[in-house]
C-alpha positions as CSV (number, residue, x, y, z in Angstrom):
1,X,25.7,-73.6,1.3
2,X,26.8,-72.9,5.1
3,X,29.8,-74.6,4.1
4,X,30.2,-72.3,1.0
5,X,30.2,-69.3,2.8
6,X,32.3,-70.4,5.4
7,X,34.8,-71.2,2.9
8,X,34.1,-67.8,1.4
9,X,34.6,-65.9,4.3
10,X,37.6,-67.8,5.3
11,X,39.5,-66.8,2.0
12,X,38.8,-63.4,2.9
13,X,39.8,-63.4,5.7
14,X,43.4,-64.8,4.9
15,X,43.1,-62.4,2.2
16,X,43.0,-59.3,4.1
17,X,45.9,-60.7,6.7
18,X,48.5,-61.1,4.0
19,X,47.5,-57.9,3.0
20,X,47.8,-56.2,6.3
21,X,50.9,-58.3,6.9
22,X,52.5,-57.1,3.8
23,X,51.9,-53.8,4.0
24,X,53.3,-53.4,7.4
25,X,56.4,-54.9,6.7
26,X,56.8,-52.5,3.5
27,X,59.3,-49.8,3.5
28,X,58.8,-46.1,1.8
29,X,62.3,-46.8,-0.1
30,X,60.5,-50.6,-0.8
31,X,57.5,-49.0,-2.1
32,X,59.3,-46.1,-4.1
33,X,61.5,-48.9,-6.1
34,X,58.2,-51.1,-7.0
35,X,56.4,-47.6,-8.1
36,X,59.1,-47.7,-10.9
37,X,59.4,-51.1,-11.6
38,X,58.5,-52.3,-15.3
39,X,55.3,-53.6,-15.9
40,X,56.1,-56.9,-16.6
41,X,58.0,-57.3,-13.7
42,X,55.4,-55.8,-10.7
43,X,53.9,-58.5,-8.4
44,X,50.0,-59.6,-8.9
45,X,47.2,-57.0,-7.7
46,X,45.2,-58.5,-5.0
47,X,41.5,-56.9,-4.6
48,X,39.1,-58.3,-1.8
49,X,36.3,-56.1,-0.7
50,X,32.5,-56.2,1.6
51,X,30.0,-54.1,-0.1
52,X,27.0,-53.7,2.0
53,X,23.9,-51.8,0.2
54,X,20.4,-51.3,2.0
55,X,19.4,-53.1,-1.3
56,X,20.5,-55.2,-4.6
57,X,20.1,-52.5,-7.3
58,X,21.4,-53.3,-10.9
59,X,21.3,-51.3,-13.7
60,X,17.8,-49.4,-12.7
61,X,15.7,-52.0,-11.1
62,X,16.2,-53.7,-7.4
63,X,16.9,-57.4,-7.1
64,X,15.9,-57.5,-3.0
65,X,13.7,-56.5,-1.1
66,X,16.0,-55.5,2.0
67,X,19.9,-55.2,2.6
68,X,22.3,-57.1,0.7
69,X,26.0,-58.0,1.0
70,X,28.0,-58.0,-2.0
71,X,31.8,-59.2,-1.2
72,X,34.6,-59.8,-4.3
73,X,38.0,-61.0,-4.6
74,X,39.9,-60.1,-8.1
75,X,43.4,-61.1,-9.2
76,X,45.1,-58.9,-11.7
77,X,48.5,-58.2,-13.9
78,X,49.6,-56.8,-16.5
79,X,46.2,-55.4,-17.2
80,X,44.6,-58.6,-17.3
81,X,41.8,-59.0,-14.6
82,X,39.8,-62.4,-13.1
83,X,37.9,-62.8,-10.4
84,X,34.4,-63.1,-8.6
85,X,31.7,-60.9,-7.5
86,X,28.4,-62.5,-5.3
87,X,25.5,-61.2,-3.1
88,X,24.0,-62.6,-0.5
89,X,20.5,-61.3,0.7
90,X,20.5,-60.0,4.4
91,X,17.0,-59.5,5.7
92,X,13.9,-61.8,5.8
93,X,13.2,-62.6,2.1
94,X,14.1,-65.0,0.0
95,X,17.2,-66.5,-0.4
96,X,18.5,-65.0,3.0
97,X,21.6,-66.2,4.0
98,X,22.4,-67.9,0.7
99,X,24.2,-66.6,-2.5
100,X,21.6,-65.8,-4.9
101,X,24.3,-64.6,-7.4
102,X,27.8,-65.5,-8.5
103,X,29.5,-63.7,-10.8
104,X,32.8,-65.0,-12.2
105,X,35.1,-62.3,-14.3
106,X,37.7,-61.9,-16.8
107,X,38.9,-58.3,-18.1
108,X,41.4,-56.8,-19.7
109,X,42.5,-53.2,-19.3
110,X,44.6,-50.3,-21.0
111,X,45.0,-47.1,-21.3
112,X,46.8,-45.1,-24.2
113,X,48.0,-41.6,-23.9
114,X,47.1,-41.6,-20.2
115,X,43.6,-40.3,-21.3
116,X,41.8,-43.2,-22.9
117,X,40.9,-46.0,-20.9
118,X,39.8,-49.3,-22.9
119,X,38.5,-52.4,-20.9
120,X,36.2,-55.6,-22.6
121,X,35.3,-58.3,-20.7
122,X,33.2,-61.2,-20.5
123,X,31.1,-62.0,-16.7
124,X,29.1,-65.6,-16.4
125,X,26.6,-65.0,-13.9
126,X,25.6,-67.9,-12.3
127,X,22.2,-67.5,-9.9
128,X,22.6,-70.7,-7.2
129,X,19.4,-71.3,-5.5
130,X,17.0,-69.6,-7.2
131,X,16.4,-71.5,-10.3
132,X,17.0,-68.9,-12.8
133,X,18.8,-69.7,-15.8
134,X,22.7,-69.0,-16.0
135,X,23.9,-66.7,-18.9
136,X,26.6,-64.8,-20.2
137,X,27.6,-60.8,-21.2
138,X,30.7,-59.6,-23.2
139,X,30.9,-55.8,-22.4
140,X,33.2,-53.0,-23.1
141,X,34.3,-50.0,-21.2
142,X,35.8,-46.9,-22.5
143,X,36.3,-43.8,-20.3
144,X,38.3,-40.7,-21.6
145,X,39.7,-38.2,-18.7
146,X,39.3,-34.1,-18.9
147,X,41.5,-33.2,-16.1
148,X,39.5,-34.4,-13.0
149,X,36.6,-35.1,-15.2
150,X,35.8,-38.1,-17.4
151,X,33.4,-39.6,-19.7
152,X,32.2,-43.1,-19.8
153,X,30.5,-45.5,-22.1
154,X,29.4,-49.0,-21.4
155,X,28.8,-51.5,-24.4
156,X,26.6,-54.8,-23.1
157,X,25.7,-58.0,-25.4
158,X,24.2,-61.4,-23.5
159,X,25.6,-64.4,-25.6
160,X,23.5,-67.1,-24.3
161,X,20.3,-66.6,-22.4
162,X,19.0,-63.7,-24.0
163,X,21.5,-64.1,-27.1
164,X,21.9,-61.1,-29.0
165,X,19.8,-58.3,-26.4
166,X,22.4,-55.1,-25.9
167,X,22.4,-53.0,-23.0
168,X,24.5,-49.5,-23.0
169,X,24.8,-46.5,-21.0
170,X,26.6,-42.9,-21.4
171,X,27.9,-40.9,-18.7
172,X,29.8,-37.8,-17.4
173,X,31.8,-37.9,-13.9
174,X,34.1,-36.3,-11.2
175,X,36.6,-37.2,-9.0
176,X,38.9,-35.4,-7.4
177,X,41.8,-36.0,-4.4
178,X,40.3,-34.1,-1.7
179,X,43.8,-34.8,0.6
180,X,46.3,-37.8,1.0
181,X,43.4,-40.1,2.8
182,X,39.8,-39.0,1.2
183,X,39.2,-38.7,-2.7
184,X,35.2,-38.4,-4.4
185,X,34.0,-39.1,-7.3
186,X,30.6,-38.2,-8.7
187,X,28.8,-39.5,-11.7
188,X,25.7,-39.1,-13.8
189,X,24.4,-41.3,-16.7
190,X,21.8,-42.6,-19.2
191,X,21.5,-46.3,-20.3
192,X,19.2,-47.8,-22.9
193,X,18.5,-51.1,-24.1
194,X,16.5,-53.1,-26.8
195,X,13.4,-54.8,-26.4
196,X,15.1,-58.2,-26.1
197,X,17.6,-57.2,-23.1
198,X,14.2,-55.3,-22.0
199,X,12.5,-58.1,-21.8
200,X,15.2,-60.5,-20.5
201,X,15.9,-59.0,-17.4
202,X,13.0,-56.5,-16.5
203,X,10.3,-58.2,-18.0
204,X,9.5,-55.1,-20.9
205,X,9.1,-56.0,-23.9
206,X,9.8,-52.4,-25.2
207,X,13.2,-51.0,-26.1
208,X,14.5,-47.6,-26.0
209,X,16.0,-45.0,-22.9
210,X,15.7,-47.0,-19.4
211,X,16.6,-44.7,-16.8
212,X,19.1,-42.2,-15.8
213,X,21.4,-42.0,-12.7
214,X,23.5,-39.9,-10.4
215,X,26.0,-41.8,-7.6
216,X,28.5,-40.1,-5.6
217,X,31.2,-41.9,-3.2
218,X,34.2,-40.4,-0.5
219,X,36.4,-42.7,-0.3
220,X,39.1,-42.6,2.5
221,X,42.0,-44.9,2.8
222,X,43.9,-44.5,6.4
223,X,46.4,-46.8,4.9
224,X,47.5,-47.3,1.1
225,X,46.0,-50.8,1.2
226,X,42.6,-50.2,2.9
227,X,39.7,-48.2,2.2
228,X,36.4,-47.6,3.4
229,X,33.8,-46.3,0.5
230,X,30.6,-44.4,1.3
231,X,28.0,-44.5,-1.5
232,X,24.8,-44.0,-2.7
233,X,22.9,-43.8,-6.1
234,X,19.7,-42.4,-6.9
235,X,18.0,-44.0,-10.3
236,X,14.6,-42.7,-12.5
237,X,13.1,-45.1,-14.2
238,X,12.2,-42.9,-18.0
239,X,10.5,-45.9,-19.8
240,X,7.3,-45.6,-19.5
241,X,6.7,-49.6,-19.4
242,X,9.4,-50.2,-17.4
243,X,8.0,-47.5,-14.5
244,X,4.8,-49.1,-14.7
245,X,6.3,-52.4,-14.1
246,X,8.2,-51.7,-10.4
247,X,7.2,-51.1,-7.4
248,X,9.3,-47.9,-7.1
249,X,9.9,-46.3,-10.1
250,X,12.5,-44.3,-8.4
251,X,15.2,-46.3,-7.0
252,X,17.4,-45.3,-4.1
253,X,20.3,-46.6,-2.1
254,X,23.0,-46.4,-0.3
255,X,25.8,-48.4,1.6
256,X,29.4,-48.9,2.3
257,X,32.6,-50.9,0.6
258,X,34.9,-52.4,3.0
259,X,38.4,-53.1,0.7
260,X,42.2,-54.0,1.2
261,X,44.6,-54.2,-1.8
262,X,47.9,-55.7,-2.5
């Protein structure tokens, strides 16, 4: 595993120095011509980001006791979208220093009339170390902008270890340039589930409303290909099994996304 995050870390690393490397060798007129480039014909997107949280929260419910660190690489054109999303506990607990989670990705996204935002895709997650079963989820998001605000949906069905449980949430957000380097975006939402997803990942055996949720995050970018994201999100548990089930029924946290893009 030392030798897996090594590897991990070293990827990154060459990542973000291509990146940086790139970017500095762009021109204004060099970025102007690949704004209005076709489609088709713009170079691959290159995402790598460090997400560090003071703990693993997922869809209502915490998954560490302590810090975690969450980095990602993703690879996308023409819409399509692949890569991989892991965290990695930080403080004493278990499974410090090791993944406890892989997440590999594939998604595909478009948007029609510059207001309607369409995106499935399928995520395997894999949970190394731990000896919880793999399993699988095909999802879709739809978002729909109103100016500076948008609405969201999310659509969730696990295809093999809880086969058939759904997961879903509705939401309402914000966001809004603030100036050329800082932008924030604000967002509040309700998410429900049946007894079988219930029961899959939080141990319920009741379906119905899970929780609600506000986040906000300022995100400033001192160049066009970094960024440094600020964030927190604050969760109420509203099933009444579910609440009696956690330690806190009131999730909170917070932490900060280290990313460069290409």
């Amino acid at each position: 595993m030392k030798k897996t995050t090594a590897l991990f870390l070293f990827t990154l690393a060459i990542l973000v120095s291509i990146f940086a490397t790139a970017r500095a060798e762009d021109t204004t007129d060099a970025n102007a011509n690949t704004a209005t480039l076709p489609e088709k014909t713009r170079p691959l997107s290159l995402t790598a980001e460090f997400d560090f949280n003071s703990r693993y929260l997922w869809r209502g419910v915490y998954y560490s006791q302590g810090a975690a660190w969450q980095p990602s690489v993703f690879i996308s054109k023409w819409g399509l979208s692949a890569g991989v999303w892991t965290t990695m506990n930080l403080t004493n607990e278990l499974y410090r220093g090791r993944f406890s989670e892989i997440d590999p990705t594939l998604s595909y996204e478009r948007t029609f009339f510059d207001k309607l935002t369409i995106k499935p895709s399928f995520a395997w997650y894999f949970y190394p170390n731990t000896g919880v079963p793999s399993t699988g989820e095909l999802t879709l998001d739809c978002s729909y902008a109103l100016g500076d605000f948008y609405i969201a949906a999310l659509q969730a069905v696990d295809i093999r270890q809880y086969k058939g449980g759904y997961f879903g949430s509705l939401g309402a957000g914000y966001t809004k340039d603030l100036s050329d380097t800082f932008s924030f975006d604000g967002f509040i939402s309700t998410a429900f589930a049946t007894a079988k997803w219930n029961n899959g990942y939080y141990g319920v055996s009741t379906g119905g409303s899970d929780y609600v949720s506000a986040a906000v995050s300022l995100t400033a970018r001192p160049w066009s290909w970094f960024y440094v994201k600020p964030h927190l999100q604050y969760v109420i548990l509203t099933t009444k099994a579910l609440r009696d089930s956690q330690a806190d029924p009131n999730p909170f946290v917070v932490g900060v996304a280290i990313g460069a893009e290409y």
